[in-house]
C-alpha positions as CSV (number, residue, x, y, z in Angstrom):
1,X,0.0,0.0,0.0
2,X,1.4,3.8,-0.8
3,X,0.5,6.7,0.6
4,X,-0.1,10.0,-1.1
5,X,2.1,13.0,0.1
6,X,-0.8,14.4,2.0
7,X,-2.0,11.4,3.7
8,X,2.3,10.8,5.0
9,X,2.4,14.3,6.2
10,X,-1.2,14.1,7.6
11,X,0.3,11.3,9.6
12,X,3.3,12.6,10.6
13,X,2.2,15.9,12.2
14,X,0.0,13.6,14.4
15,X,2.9,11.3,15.3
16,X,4.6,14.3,16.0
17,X,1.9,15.8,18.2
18,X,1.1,12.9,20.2
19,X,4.6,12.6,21.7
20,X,4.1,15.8,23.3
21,X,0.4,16.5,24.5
22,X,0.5,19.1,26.4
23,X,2.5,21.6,24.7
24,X,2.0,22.9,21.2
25,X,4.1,23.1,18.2
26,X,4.5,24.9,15.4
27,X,4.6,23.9,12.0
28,X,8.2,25.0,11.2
29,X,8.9,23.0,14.4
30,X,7.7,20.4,12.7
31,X,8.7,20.6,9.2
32,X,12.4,21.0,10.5
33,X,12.2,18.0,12.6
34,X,11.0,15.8,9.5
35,X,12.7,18.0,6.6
36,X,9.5,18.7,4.9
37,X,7.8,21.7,3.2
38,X,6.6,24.0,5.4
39,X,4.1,25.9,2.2
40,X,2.9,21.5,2.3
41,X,2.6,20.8,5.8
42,X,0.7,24.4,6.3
43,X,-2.4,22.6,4.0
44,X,-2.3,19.7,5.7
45,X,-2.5,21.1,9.1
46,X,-4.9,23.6,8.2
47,X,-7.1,20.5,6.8
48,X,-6.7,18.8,9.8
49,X,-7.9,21.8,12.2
50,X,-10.8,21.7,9.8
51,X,-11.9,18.0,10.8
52,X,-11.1,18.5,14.4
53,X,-7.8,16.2,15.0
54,X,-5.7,19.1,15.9
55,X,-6.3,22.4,17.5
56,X,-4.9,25.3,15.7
57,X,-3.8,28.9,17.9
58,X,-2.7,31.6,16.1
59,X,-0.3,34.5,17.9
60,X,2.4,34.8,20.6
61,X,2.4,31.1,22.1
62,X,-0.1,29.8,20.1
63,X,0.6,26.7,17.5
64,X,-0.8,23.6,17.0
65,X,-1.9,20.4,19.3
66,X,-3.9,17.1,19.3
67,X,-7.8,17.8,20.2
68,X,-8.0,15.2,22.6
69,X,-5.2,13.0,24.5
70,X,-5.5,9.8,25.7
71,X,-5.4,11.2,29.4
72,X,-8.9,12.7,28.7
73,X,-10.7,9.4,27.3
């Protein structure tokens, strides 16, 4: 089975994100840690927000994290 580009990245942000659930990232964070493209990973995570995986902050100490970790199930 192969993956598109989207559906890897897709993927990898939340990987990313559940290793650290309280804290947020940021998408260059995260596109440096994997060596992706930032203008890529900012459609995916912007998709993602969209469907409610992720919550998005924008500003000063904002950035991105999982919607709901498996503390709060």
């Amino acid at each position: 089975m192969q993956l598109t580009f989207y559906s890897d990245y897709s993927l990898r942000v939340l990987l990313y994100l559940s290793q650290m659930p309280k804290d947020a990232a940021t998408i260059t964070e995260i596109a440096d840690f994997y060596k992706i493209s930032k203008n890529h990973l900012v459609k995916v995570v912007h998709r993602l927000a969209q469907l409610g995986f992720i919550i998005s902050t924008r500003g000063k100490g904002g950035g991105i994290r999982l919607a709901r970790n498996s503390d709060e199930i």
